[in-house]
C-alpha positions as CSV (number, residue, x, y, z in Angstrom):
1,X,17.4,21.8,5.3
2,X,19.7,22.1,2.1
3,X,19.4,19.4,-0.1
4,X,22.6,18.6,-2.3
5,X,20.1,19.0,-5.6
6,X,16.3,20.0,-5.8
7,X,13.6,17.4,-5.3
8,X,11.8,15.5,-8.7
9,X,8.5,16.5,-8.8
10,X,8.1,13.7,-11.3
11,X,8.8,11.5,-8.5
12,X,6.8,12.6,-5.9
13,X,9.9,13.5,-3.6
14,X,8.7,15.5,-0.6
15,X,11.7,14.5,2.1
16,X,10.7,13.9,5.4
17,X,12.4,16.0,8.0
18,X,11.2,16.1,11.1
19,X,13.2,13.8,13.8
20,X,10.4,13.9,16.4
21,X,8.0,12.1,13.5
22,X,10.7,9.8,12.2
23,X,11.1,8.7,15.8
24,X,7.5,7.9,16.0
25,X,7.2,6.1,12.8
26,X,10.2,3.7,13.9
27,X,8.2,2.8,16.9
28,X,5.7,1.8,14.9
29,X,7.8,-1.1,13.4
30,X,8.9,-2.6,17.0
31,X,12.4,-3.4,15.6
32,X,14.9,-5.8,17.1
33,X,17.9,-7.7,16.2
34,X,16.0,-10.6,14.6
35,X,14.0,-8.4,11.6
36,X,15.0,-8.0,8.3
37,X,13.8,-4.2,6.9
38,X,12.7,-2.8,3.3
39,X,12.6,0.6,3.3
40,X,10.8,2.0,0.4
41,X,12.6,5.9,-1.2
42,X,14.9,6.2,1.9
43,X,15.6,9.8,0.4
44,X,18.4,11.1,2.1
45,X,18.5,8.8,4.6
46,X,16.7,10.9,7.8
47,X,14.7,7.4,8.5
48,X,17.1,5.0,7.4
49,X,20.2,6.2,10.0
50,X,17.0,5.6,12.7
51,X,16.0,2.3,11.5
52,X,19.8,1.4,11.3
53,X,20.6,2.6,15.3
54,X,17.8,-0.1,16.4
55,X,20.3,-3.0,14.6
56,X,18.1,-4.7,12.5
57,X,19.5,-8.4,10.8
58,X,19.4,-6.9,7.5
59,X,18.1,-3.3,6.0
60,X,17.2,-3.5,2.3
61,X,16.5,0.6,1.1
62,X,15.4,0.3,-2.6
63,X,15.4,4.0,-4.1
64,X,14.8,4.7,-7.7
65,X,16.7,8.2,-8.2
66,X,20.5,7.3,-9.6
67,X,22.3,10.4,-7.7
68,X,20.3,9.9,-4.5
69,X,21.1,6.8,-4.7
70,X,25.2,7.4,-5.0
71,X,24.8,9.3,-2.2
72,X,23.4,7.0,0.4
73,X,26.0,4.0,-0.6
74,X,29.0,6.6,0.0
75,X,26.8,8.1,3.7
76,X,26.2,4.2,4.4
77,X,29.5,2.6,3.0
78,X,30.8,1.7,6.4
79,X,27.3,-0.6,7.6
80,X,27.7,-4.3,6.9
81,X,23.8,-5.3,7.4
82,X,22.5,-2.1,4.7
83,X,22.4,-2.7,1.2
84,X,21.2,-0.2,-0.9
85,X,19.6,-0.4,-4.9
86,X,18.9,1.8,-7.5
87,X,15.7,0.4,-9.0
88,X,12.0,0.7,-8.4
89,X,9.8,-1.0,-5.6
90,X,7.2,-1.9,-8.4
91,X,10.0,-4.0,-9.8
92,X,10.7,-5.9,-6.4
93,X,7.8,-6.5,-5.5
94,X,7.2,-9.8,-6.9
95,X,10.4,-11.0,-7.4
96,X,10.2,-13.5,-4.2
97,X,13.9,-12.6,-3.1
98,X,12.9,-11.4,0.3
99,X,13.1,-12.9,3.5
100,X,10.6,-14.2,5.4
101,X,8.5,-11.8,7.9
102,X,10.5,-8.6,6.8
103,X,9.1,-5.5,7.8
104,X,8.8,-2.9,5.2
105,X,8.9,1.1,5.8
106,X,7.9,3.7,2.9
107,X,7.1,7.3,2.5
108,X,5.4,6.8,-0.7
109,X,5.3,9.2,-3.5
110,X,1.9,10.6,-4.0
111,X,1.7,9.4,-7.8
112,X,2.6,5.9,-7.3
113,X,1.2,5.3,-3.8
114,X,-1.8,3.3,-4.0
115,X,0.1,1.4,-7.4
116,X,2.3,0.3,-5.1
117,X,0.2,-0.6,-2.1
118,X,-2.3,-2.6,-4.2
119,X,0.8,-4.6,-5.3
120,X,1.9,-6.1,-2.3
121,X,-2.1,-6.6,-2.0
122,X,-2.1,-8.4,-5.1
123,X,0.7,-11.2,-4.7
124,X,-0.3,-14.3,-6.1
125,X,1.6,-16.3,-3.0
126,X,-0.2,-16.0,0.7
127,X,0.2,-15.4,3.4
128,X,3.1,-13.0,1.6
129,X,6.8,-12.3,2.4
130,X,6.3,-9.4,4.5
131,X,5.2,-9.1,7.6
132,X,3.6,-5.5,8.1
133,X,3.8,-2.4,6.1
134,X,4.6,0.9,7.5
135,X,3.5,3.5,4.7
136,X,3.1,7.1,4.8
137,X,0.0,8.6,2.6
138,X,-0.7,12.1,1.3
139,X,-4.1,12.3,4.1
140,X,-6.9,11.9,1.7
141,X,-5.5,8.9,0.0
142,X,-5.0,7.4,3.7
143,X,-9.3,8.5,4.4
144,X,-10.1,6.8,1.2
145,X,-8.3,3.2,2.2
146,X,-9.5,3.2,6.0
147,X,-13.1,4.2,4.2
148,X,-16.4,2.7,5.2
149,X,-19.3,1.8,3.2
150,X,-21.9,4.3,2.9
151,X,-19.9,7.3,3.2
152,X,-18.6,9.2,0.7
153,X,-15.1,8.0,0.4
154,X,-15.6,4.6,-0.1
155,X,-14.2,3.2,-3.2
156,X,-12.3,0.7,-5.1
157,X,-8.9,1.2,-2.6
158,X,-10.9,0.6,0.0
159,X,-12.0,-2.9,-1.2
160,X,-9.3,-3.9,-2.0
161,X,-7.3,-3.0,0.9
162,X,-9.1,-4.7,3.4
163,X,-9.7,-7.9,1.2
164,X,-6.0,-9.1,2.5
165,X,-4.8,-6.5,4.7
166,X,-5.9,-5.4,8.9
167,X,-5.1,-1.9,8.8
168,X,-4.6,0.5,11.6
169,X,-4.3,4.4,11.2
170,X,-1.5,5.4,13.9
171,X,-1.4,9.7,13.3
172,X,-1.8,12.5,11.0
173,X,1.8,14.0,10.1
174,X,1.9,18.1,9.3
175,X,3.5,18.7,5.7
176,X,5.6,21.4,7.5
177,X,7.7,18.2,8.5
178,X,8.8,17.7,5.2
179,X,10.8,19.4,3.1
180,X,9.9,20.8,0.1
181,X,6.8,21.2,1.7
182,X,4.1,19.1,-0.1
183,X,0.6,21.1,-0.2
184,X,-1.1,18.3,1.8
185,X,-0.5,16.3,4.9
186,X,0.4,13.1,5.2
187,X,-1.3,10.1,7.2
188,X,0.8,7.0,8.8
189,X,-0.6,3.2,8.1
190,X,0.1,0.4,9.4
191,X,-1.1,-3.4,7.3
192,X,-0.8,-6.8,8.8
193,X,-1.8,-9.6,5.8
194,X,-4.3,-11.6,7.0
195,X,-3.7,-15.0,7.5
196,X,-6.5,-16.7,6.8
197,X,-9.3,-15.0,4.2
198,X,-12.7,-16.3,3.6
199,X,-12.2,-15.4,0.5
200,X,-9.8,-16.7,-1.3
201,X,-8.8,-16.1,-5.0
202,X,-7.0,-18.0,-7.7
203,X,-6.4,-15.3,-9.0
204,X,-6.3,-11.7,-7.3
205,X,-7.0,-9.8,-10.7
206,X,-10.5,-11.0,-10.6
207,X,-11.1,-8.5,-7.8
208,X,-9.4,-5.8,-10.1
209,X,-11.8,-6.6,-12.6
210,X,-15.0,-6.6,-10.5
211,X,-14.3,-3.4,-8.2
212,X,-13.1,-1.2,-11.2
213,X,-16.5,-2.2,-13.1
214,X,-18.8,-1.7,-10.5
215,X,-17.2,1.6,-9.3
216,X,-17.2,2.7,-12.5
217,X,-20.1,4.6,-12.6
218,X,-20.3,5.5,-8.7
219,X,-23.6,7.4,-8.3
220,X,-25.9,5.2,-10.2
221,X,-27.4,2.0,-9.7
222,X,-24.9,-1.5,-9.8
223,X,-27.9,-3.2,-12.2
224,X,-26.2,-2.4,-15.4
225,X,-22.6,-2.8,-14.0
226,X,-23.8,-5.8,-12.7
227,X,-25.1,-7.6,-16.0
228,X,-22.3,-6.7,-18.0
229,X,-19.9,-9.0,-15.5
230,X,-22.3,-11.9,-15.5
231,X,-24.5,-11.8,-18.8
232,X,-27.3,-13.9,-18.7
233,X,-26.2,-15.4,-15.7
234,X,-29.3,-14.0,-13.7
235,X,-29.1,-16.5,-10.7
236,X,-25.6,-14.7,-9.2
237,X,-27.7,-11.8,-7.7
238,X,-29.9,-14.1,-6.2
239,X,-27.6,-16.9,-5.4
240,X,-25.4,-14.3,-3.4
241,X,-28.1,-12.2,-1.9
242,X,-27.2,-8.3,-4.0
243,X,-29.8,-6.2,-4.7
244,X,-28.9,-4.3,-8.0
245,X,-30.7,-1.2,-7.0
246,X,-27.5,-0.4,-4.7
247,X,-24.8,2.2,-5.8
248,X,-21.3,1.2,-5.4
249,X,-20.4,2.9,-1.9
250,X,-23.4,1.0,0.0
251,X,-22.2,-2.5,-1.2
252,X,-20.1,-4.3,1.8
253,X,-16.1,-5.4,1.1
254,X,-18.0,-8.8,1.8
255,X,-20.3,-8.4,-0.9
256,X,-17.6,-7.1,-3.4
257,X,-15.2,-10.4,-2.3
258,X,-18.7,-12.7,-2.1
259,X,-19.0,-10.8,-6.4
260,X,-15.6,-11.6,-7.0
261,X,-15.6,-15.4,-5.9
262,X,-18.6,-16.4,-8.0
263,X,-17.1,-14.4,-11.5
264,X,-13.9,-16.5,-10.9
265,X,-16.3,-20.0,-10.5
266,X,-17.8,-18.6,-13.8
267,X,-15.2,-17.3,-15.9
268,X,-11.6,-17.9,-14.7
C-alpha cells in the first residue's frame, strides 16, 4: 500500500491494512442504524469507509494529524452522517458533547494507548457516555490489562481497568496487517462500563494515587508503601483485612478498590 506521505513515528502511526481484520473488528461493534460511532485515528480511512457501509446515525472520526486529516474530509466530503476533526481524543474525552450510548472504535498509538484508555476509565460522570470501546493494543499492553493477580503481568493497568470496565479479549491481530509494519502485534479489546460498582469513588484520582504508590516498588513487601498512604492510621490494614507482607501483584483489584475507598473516607 502507498501512502500519500510516510507515517509519524512520533505518533504511533502503524495503518491498518488488512480488509479481512477490519471486517472482523466491525463485527465486533454490532452496528445498526440507531448508533452513533467515535472512531479514534481513522488513518486513511480503511476502517472508517467499513464502519460507514453499515449506516450508522452519526460517525464522529477524531484524528490529530493536520494533512491526514485534509485528506479524509475531501475522500468523505459527499457523507452527510461523518464529520471529521483535527484534534486529539485526550482533548474530547471529557468534554461531555457526545451522545448517549455511542460506540467508540480506535487503533490506538502505542505511546498514548493506555493514556487514553485510563481516560475514559477515569470520567468523573457514570455510567459514562459511551457505550463499549473497541480498541486495538500493541499485544503485550493488551496481556498486561486482561492480567490476573499473582502472575507476572499484573499491574497498575490492570487495576484500574477492571475497576469500571468488563473486558473481553476477541483475537490476536499479525503486524503484517498493517502497514508500516509495527515490530509487534496487536491484540483487539472490547470494554463495557459497568453499571453498577461496589466501589464507588468521589473522586477516581484516588485510585491513581493508591495503585501508582503501591506498585511502586513491585517486588517488595506493600508494608512500607502501605504506611506512607495512611500514616499513623494503623487500623486500615486491619479494618479492611490486608496483610502488608504482600507484594503488589498478589493483592486482589478488590483489595486495591476496598484501599482506595477507605484513603478517600480519610483524606479526600
Amino acid at each position: 500500500m502507498k501512502l500519500p506521505y510516510l507515517a509519524k513515528k512520533s505518533l504511533g502511526q502503524n495503518f491498518l491494512i488488512d480488509k479481512n481484520i477490519i471486517n472482523k473488528i466491525i463485527k465486533v461493534g454490532n452496528i445498526n442504524s440507531k448508533n452513533d460511532i467515535v472512531e479514534i485515528g481513522p488513518g486513511y480511512g480503511s476502517l472508517t469507509h467499513l464502519l460507514i457501509d453499515h449506516n450508522p446515525n452519526t460517525l464522529l472520526a477524531i484524528e490529530k494529524d493536520q494533512k491526514i486529516y485534509k485528506i479524509l474530509k475531501d475522500n468523505f466530503r459527499d457523507y452527510k452522517n461523518i464529520q471529521i476533526i483535527n484534534d486529539d481524543i485526550l482533548n474530547f474525552i471529557n468534554k461531555n458533547k457526545f451522545k448517549k450510548k455511542v460506540i467508540v472504535y480506535g487503533n490506538l498509538p502505542y505511546s498514548i494507548s493506555t493514556q487514553i484508555l485510563v481516560n475514559f476509565v477515569m470520567l468523573k460522570k457514570w455510567p459514562p457516555w459511551y457505550e463499549k470501546l473497541i480498541f486495538m493494543f500493541q499485544k503485550e499492553v493488551a496481556d498486561r490489562i486482561l492480567a490476573k493477580e499473582n502472575t507476572k503481568n499484573f499491574n497498575r493497568l490492570s487495576v484500574m481497568s477492571n475497576w469500571r470496565l468488563n473486558i473481553k479479549k476477541h483475537f490476536d491481530i499479525s503486524k503484517n496487517c498493517f502497514y508500516p509494519k509495527p515490530k509487534v502485534d496487536s491484540t483487539l479489546l472490547s470494554f463495557y462500563p459497568k453499571k453498577k460498582n461496589l466501589y464507588n469513588l468521589r473522586n477516581p484520582k484516588n485510585l491513581e494515587i493508591i495503585t501508582r504508590c503501591l506498585f511502586s516498588n513491585r517486588r517488595k513487601m506493600i508494608n512500607k508503601s502501605f504506611n506512607k498512604l495512611f500514616g499513623k492510621n494503623s487500623f486500615v490494614s486491619h479494618d479492611i483485612g490486608i496483610k502488608l507482607n504482600k507484594r503488589p501483584e498478589e493483592i486482589s483489584n478488590d483489595m486495591y478498590y476496598k484501599i482506595a475507598v477507605m484513603y478517600e473516607k480519610l483524606f479526600d
